[in-house]
C-alpha positions in Angstrom: 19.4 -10.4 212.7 17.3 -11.6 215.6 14.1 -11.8 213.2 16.1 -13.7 210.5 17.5 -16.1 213.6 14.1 -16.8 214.7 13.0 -17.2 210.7 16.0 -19.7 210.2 15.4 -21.8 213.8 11.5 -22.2 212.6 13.1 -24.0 209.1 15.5 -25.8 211.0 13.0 -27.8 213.1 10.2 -27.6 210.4 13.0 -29.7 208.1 14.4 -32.2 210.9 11.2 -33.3 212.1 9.7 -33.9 208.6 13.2 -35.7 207.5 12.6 -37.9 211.0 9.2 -38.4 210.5 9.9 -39.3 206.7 12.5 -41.7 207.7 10.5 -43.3 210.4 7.4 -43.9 208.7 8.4 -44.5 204.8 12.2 -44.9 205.4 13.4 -43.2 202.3 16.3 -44.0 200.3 19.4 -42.2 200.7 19.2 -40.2 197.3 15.2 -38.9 198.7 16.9 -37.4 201.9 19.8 -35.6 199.7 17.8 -32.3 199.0 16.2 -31.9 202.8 19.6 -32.6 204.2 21.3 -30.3 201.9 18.6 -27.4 202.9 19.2 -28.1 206.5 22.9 -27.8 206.0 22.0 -24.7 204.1 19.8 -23.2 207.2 22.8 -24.4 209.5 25.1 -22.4 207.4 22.9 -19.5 207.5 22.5 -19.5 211.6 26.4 -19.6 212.0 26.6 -16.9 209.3 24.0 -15.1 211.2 25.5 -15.5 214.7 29.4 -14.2 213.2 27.5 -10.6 211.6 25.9 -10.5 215.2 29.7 -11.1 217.2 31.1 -8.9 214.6 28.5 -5.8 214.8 28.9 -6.0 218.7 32.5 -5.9 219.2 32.4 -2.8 216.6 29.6 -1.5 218.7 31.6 -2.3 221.9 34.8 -0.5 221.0 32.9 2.7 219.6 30.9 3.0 222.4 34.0 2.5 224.7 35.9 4.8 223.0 33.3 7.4 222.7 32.6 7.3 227.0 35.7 7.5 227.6 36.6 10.8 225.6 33.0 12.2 226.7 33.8 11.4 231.0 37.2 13.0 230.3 35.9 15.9 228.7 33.3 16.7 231.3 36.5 16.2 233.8 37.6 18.9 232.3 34.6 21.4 232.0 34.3 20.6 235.5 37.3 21.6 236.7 39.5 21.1 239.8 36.6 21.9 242.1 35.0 19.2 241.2 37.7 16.6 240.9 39.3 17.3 244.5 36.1 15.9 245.9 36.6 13.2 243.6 39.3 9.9 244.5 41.7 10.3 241.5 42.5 6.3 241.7 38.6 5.5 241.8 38.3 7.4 238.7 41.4 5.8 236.7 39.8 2.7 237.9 36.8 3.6 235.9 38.0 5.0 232.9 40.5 1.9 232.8 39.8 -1.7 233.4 36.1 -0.4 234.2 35.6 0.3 230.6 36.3 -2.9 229.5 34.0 -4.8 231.5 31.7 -3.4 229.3 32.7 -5.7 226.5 29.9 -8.8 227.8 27.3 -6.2 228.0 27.7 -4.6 224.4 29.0 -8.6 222.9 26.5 -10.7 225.3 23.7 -8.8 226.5 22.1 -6.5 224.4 22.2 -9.1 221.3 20.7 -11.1 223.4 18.1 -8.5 224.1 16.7 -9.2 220.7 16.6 -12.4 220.3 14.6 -13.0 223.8 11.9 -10.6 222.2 11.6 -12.4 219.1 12.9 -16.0 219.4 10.4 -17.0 221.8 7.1 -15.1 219.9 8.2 -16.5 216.7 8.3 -20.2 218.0 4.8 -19.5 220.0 3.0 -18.8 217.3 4.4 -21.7 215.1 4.1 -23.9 217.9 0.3 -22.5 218.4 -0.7 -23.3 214.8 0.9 -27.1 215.0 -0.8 -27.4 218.7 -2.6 -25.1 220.6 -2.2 -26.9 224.0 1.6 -27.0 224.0 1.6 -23.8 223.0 -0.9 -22.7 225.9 1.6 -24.8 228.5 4.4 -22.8 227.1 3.2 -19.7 227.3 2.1 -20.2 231.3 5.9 -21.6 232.2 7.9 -19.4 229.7 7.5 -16.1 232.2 8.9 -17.9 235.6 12.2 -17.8 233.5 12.6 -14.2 234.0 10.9 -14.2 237.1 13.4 -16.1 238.8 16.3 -14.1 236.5 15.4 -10.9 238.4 14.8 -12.2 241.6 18.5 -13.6 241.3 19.8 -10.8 239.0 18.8 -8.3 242.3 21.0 -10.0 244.5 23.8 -10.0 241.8 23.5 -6.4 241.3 24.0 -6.0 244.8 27.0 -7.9 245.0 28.5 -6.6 241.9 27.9 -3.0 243.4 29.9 -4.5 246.5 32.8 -6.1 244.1 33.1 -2.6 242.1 33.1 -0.9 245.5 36.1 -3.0 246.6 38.4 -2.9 243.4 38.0 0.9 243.4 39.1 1.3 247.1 42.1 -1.3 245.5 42.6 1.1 243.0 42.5 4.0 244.7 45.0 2.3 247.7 47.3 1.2 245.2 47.7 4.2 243.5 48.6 6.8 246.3 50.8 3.8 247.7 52.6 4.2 244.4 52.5 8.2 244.7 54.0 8.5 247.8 56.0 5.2 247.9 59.3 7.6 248.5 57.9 9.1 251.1 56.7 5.7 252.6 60.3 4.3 252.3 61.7 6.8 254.0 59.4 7.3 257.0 59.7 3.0 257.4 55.7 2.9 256.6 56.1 0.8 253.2 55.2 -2.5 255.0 52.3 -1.2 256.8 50.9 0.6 253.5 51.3 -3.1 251.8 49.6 -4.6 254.4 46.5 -2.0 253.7 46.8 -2.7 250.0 46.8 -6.8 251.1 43.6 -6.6 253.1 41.8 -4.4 250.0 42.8 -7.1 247.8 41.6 -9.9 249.9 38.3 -7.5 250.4 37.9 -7.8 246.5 38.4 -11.4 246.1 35.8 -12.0 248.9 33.4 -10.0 247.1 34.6 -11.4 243.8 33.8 -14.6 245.1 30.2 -13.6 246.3 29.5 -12.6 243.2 30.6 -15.9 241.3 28.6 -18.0 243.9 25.4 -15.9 243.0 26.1 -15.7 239.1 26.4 -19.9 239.1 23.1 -20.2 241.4 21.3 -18.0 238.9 22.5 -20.8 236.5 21.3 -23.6 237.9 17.7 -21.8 238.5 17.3 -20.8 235.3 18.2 -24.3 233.5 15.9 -26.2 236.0 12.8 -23.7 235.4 13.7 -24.4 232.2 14.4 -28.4 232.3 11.2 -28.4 234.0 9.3 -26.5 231.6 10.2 -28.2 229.1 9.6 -31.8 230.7 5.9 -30.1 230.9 5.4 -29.7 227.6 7.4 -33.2 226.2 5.3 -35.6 228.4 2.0 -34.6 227.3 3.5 -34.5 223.5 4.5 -38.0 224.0 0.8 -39.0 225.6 -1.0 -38.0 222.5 1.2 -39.3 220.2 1.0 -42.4 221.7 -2.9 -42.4 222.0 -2.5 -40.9 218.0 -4.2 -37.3 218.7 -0.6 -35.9 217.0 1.1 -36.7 214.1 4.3 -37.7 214.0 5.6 -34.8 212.2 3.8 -32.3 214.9 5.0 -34.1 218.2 9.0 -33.8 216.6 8.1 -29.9 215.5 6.6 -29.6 219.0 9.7 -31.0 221.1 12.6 -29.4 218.8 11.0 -25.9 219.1 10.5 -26.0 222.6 13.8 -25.9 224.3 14.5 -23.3 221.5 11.7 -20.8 222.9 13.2 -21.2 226.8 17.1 -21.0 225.7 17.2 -17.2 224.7 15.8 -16.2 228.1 17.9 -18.8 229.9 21.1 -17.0 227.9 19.9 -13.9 228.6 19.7 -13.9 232.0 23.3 -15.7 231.9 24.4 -12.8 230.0 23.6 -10.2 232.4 25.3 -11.7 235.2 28.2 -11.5 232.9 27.2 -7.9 232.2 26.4 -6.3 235.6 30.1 -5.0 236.4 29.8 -3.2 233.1 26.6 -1.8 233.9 27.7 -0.5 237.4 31.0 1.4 235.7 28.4 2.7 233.2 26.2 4.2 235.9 29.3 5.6 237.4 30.5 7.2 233.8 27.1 8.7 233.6 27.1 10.0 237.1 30.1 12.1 236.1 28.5 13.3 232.4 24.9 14.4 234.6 27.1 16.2 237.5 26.2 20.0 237.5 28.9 22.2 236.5 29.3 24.2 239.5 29.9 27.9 237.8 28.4 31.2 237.9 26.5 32.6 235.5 28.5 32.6 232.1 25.5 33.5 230.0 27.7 36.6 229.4 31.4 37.8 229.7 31.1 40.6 232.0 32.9 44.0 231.5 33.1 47.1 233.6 32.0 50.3 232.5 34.9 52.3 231.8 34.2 54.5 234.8 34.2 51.6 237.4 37.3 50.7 235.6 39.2 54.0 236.0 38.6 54.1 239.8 39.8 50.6 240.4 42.9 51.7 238.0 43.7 54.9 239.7 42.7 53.7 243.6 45.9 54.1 246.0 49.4 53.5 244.3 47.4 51.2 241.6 49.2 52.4 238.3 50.3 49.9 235.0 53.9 49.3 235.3 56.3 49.4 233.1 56.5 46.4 230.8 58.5 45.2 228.1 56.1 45.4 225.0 57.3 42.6 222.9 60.1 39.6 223.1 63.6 38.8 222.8 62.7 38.4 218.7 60.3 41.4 218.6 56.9 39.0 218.6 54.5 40.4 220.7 54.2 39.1 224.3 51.9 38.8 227.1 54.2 41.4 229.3 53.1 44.0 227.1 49.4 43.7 228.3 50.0 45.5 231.0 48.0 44.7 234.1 46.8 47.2 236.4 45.2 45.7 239.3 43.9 42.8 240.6 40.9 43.2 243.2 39.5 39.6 245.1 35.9 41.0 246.6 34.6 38.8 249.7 35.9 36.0 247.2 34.2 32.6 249.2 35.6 29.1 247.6 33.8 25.6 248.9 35.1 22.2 247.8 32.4 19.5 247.4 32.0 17.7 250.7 33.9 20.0 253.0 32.0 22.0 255.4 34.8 24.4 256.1 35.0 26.9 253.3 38.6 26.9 251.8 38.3 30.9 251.5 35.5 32.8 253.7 35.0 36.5 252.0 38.6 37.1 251.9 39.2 40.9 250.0 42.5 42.5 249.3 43.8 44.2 246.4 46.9 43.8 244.3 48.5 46.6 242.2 50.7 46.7 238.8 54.0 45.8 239.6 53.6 45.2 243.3 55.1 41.9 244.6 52.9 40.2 247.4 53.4 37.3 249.8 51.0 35.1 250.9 51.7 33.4 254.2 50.1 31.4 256.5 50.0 27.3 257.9 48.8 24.9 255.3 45.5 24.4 254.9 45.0 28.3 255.0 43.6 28.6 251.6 47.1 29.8 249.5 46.6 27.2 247.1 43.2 28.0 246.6 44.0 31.6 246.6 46.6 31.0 243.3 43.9 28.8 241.7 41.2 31.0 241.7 43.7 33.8 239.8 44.3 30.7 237.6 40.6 30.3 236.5 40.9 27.0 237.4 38.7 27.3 241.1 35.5 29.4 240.4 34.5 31.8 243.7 31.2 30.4 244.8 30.7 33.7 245.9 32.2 37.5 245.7 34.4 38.3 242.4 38.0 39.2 241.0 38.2 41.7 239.0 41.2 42.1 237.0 41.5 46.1 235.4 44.0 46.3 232.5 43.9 48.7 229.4 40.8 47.4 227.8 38.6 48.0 230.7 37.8 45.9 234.0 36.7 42.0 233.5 34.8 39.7 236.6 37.0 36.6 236.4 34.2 34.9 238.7 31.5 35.6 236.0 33.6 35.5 233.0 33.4 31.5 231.1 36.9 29.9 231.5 36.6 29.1 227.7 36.7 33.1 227.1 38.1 35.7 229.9 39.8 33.3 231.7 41.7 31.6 228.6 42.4 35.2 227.7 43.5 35.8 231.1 45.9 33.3 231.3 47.7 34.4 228.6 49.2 37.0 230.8 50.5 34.7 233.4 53.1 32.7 234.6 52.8 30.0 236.9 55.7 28.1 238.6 54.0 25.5 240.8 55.9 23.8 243.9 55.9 20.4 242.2 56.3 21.4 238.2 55.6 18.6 236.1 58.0 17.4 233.3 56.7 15.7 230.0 58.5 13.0 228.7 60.1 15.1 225.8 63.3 17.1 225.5 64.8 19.5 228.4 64.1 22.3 225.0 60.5 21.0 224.5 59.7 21.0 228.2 61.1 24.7 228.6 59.6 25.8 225.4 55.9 25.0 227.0 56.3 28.3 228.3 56.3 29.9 225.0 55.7 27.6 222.3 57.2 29.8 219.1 60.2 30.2 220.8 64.2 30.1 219.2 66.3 27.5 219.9 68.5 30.7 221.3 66.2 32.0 223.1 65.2 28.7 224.7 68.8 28.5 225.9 68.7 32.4 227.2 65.6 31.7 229.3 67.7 28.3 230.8 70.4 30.4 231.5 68.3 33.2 233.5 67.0 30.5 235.4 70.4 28.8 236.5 69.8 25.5 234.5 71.7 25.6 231.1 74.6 24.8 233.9 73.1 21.1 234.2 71.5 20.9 231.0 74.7 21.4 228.7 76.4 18.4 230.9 73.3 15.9 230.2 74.1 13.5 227.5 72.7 15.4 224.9 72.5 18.6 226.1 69.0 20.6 225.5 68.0 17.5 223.1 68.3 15.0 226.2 64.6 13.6 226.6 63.5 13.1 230.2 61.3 10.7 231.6 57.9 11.5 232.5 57.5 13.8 235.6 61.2 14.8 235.1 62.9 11.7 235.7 66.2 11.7 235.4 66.6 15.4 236.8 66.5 16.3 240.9 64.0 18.5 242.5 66.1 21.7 242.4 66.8 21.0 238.5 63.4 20.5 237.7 61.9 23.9 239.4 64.7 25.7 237.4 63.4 24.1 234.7 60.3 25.4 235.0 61.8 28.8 236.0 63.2 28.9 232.5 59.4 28.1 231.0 58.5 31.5 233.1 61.6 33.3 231.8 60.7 32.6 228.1 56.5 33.2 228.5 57.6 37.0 229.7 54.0 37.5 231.3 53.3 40.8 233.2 51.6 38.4 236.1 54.0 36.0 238.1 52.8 33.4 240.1 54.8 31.1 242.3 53.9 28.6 244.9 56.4 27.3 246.8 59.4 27.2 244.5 61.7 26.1 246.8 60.1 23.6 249.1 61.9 20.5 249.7 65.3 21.9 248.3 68.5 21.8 249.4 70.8 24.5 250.2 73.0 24.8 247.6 69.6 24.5 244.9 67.6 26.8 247.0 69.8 29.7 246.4 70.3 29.1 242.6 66.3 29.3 242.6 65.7 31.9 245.0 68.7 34.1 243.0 67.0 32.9 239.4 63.2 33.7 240.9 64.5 37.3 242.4 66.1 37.7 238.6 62.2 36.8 237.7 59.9 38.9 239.6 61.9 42.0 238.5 59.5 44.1 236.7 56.3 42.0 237.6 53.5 42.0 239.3 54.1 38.8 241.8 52.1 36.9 243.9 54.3 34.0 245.8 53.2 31.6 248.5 56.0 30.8 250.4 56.7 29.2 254.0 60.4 29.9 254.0 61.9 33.6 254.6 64.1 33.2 251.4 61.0 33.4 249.2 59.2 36.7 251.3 62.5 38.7 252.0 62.0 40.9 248.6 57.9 41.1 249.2 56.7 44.9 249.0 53.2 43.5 251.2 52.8 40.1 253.1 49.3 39.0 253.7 48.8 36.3 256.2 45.5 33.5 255.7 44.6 31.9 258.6 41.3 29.3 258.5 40.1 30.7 254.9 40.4 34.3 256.3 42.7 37.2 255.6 44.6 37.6 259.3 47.0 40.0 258.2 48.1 42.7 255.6 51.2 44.4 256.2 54.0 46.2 254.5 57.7 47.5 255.3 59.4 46.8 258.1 56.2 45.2 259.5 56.2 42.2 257.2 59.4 40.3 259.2 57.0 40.3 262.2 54.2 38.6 260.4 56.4 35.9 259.0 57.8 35.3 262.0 54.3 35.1 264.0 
């Protein structure tokens, strides 16, 4: 398209100035000027034709590539896992992936078009200018490069600037987002106004640099069109000279002057263009700094499997023996539960979060058999929540390793690939987190998460295991009521039993709870702690828990303190260690 712009632009001027000249010299009737009008209204045509294809191809090319970004930086996300994103600022990155995107639109529609045309444009015209008259074409060849000169030496301060700008609206993003998250908590503590404020001064922070960058983009402006007034002032006076003295024609001197401004204008809109382009070109070297960061995993090359010897002594060590599990559903399908875990094993397991130099867990070891229910305890920050996510597969141990022994052997979890043992592994497990989150679907969708192929009956018997077919039968329409996204609609002691009835239905052999009654009331903290005691019958169990409701019924209590295992005790002992 550029080629055949540059092709049409050389016919263009070749026609007007030999219709001007024709007109000046032997003024023509206007029947003689029909066919070279009619051809120039034909190349005119053909330019606008030309320049529609291009808008058209880039706005394609500008939502595919969008598109395609955005899928690719959420993918990676995801391969690299929690690790990764709790170094990251969860607003900075919606920021990105957002509005960021977008702002790729003037580099894709403006910028790389005009890309092309600045590399052939200005050749094209050159050498036609060069065969007409050498000398203009010499002077235009000597002021043509200040043009991009003085576009970079402007465009570094712009990319500076924009880096600023982009800097600014994600710390506005990023502030305006946790505002949101924990307005709530904001209102009730009476810091709402003071968290505005913050958000006020971020905003002003971005116009300022917004501003900046404006003041530089329209400097860059008026560089580029003097350098290029002046350039082509250069080549029009000594045009007008020789004409006058007759060394030109007057057919050359009008080719001369209508092709000149036409070789400085694509790198005068080109560097106008990537001032329009730089924000898009920051929030692209951000999207590619997440697709080139390392996936920080050990070595899946392989999924690694005990030999059945190793596996026997972890499965017979102390009291670890498989427990007695229900081998198949309420409907006779098989289930998870009938797996039948043995023991899990964590191994000087060591867990570091990008950017913390305190390791989350520091060679922590202790040993968890079939059936046995254990509490973890210990002030926050501890490493609990890191403890859970590592049995989750969603925190790999930077060093040591789980091993999980069931019937088919003993499997690493730390060197097994998420996509293979620890999918597999999951399978087996049911997770009720302290916050559950709620989709904006049914109460029987949202329960039926748990186990996907389940009965509309047998939907309702997990709900009323876990206490909440009381609420949900008095909801406007019962189990078919849809919720609002996160569970609005329902309190926080109807949404854990909500989730309670997901772990009733997935019947896993594993339980894992954290903090399933924090932030409850009184009267929903027994219905949960009476539904979750209902729950850990027959399991193996593994529940973080501040309160005593949640460790009264724990067979070993294992206290983390700084990353480090401070405490493992059993019995009567346990009572002590909670209440140290």
């Amino acid at each position: 398209m550029a080629a055949a712009g540059a092709a049409l632009i050389l016919v263009q001027a070749d026609l007007l100035a030999g219709a001007l000249a024709d007109a000046v010299v032997d003024s023509p009737s206007p029947g003689e000027l029909r066919p070279v009008l009619t051809a120039l209204a034909l190349v005119l045509a053909g330019r606008a034709g030309l320049a529609w294809c291009q808008q058209v191809a880039s706005q394609r090319a500008a939502a595919a590539v969008k598109a395609s970004l955005r899928r690719r930086v959420l993918h990676r996300t995801q391969e690299l896992g929690p690790q990764w994103l709790s170094g990251q600022h969860t607003g900075r990155l919606a920021t990105t992936l957002g509005r960021g995107m977008d702002a790729l639109d003037p580099y894709f529609t403006g910028y790389f078009p005009q890309l092309f045309v600045a590399a052939v444009v200005p050749v094209a015209i050159i050498v036609q200018i060069a065969v007409a008259d050498l000398a203009s074409a010499v002077i235009i060849c000597v002021t043509l490069p200040l043009i991009p000169v003085f576009g970079v030496l402007v465009g570094l301060q712009t990319k500076r600037s924009t880096r600023r700008q982009w800097s600014a609206l994600e710390r506005l993003g990023g502030q305006f987002l946790d505002l949101v998250a924990g307005l709530p908590t904001l209102r009730a503590f009476g810091r709402a106004q003071a968290q505005a404020a913050a958000v006020r001064r971020a905003a002003d922070e971005h116009r300022s640099a917004t501003m900046s960058t404006l003041r530089v983009a329209f400097l860059s402006a008026l560089v580029l069109e003097l350098v290029a007034t002046l350039s082509v002032a250069l080549v029009a006076v000594p045009v007008g000279l020789r004409l006058l003295d007759g060394e030109l024609d007057l057919h050359t001197a009008l080719l001369v002057l209508l092709l000149a401004p036409e070789a400085y204008l694509p790198w005068r809109a080109l560097g106008s263009q990537f001032h329009a382009s730089t924000e898009g070109l920051e929030v692209a070297e951000r999207a590619f700094a997440v697709l080139d960061s390392p996936v920080v995993r050990p070595d899946d090359s392989s999924l690694r499997r005990l030999s059945p010897s190793v596996a026997e002594k972890h499965a017979t060590d102390g009291s670890l023996t498989p427990a007695s599990r229900p081998d198949a559903r309420p409907d006779g399908s098989s289930s998870p539960a009938g797996d039948g875990v043995s023991v899990v094993r964590f191994e000087g397991v060591s867990v570091s979060y990008p950017g913390r130099n305190v390791p989350a867990l520091d060679a922590v070891s202790f040993t968890i058999g079939a059936g046995e229910h254990v509490a973890l305890v210990g002030p926050s920050g501890a490493g609990k929540t890191t403890v859970l996510s590592v049995l989750l597969g969603l925190v790999p141990p930077g060093a040591g390793r789980v091993l999980v022994t069931g019937a088919d052997g003993a499997v690493d979890l730390a060197a097994a690939p998420p996509e293979a043992a620890v999918r597999g592994w999951r399978d087996g497990l049911a997770w009720v987190p302290q916050r559950p989150h709620l989709f904006a679907d049914s109460v029987a969708a949202n329960i039926r998460l748990g186990y996907p192929g389940a009965t509309d009956e047998q939907v309702c018997h997990a709900a009323r295991l876990a206490h909440a077919d009381e609420f949900v039968t008095a909801l406007p329409h019962g189990y078919d009521t849809v919720l609002g996204e996160r569970g609005a609609g329902l309190s926080a002691g109807q949404r854990q039993r909500v989730a309670l009835a997901r772990a009733f239905l997935r019947d896993a052999p594993l339980l894992i709870l954290d903090e399933p009654t924090a932030g409850l009331d009184a009267t929903s903290e027994a219905k949960v702690v009476e539904a979750t005691a209902r729950l850990m019958a027959g399991r193996t169990v593994v529940v973080v828990a501040h309160r005593p409701a949640m460790v009264a019924d724990a067979d070993r209590v294992i206290r983390l303190e700084h990353g480090r295992v401070a405490a493992d005790s059993a019995g009567g002992a346990r009572t002590a260690v909670v209440a140290t």
